[in-house]
C-alpha positions as CSV (number, residue, x, y, z in Angstrom):
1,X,-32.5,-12.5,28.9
2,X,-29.8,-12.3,31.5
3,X,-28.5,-15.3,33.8
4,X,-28.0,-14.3,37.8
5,X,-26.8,-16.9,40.1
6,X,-27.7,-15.8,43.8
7,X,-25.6,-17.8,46.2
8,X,-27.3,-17.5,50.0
9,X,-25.2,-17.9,53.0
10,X,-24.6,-21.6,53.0
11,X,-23.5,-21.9,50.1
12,X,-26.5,-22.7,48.1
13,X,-26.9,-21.9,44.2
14,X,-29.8,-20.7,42.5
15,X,-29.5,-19.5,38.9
16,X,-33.2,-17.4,37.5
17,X,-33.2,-15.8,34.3
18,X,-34.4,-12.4,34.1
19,X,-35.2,-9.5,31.5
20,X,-33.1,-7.1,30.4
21,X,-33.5,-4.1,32.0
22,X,-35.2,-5.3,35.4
23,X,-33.5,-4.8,38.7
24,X,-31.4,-7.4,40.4
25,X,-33.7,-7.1,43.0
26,X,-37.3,-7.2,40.6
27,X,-35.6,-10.6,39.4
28,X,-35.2,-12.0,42.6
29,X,-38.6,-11.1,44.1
30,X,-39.7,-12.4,40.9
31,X,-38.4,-15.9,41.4
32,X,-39.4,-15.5,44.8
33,X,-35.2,-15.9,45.6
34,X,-34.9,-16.4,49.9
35,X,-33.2,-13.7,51.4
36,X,-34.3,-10.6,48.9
37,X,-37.2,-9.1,50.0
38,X,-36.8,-5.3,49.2
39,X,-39.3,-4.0,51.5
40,X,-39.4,-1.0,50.1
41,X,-40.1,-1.8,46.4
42,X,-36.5,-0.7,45.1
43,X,-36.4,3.3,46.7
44,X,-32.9,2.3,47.9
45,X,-34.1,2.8,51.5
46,X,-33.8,-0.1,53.4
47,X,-31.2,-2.4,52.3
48,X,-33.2,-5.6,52.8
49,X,-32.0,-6.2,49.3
50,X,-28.5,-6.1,50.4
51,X,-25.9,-8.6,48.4
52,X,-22.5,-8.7,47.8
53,X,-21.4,-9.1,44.2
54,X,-18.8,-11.7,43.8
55,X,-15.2,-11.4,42.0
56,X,-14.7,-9.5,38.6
57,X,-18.6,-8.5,38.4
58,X,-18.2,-5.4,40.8
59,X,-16.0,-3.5,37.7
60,X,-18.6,-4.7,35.2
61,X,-21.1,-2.4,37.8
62,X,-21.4,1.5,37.9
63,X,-20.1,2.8,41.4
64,X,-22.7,3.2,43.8
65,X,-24.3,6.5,44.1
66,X,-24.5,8.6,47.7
67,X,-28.2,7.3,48.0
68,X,-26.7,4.1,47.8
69,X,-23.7,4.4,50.0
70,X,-25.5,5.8,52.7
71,X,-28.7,3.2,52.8
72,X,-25.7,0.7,53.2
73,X,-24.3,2.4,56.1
74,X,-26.9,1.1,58.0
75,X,-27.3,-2.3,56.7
76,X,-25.7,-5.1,58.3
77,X,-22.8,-6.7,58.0
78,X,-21.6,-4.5,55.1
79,X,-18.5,-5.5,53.1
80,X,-16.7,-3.7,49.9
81,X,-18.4,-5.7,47.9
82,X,-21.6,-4.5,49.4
83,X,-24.7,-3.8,46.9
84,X,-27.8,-3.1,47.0
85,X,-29.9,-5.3,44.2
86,X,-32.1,-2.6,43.8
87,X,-30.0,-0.6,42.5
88,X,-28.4,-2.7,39.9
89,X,-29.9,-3.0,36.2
90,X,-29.2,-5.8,34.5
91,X,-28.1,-6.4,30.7
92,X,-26.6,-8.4,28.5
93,X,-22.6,-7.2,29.8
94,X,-23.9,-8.8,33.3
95,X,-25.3,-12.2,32.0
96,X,-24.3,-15.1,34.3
97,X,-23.8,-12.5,37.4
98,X,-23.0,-13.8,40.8
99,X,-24.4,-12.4,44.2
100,X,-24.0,-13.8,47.5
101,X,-26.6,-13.0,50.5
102,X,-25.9,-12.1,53.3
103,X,-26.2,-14.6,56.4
104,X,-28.3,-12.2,58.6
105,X,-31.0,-12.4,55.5
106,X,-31.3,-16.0,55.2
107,X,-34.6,-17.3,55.6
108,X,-35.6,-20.7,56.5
């Protein structure tokens, strides 16, 4: 099992544990996490599972992939540390993760 914390846009924490080997977006849905919604079930195609991933974790990450960089390009408010959770599998290297949401995602 693998500990995420997802921090939304005010500053709320909310740690889920997920299996190794799900998405950081899968895990989210899953714990039915505000602000992931990944409308298009993880095709990296619409980047309403857009996070950015805090500190030291982005090195733990592979690089994105073009699919990846160019489904950010139109998201919103895209920074460098700019993910999609779709596209990140977790394991045991990324236990206790940190993601923050974007503000334009929150939901009430």
């Amino acid at each position: 099992m693998v500990e995420v914390v997802f921090v939304d846009a005010v500053g709320v924490r909310r740690s889920v544990t997920a299996r190794d080997g799900d998405t950081l977006m899968e895990a989210a849905i899953e714990h039915e996490v505000p602000s992931i919604v990944g409308f298009c079930g993880g095709m990296c195609a619409c980047a309403t599972c857009h996070c950015y991933v805090a500190g030291d974790w982005a090195a733990k990450l592979p690089p994105p992939d073009d699919n990846e960089r160019d489904t950010l390009r139109r998201a919103l408010d895209v920074k460098p540390a700019s993910r999609l959770a779709c596209q990140i599998r977790l394991s045991a290297a990324l236990d206790g993760l940190t993601v923050e949401l974007p503000a334009h995602q929150r939901t009430p």
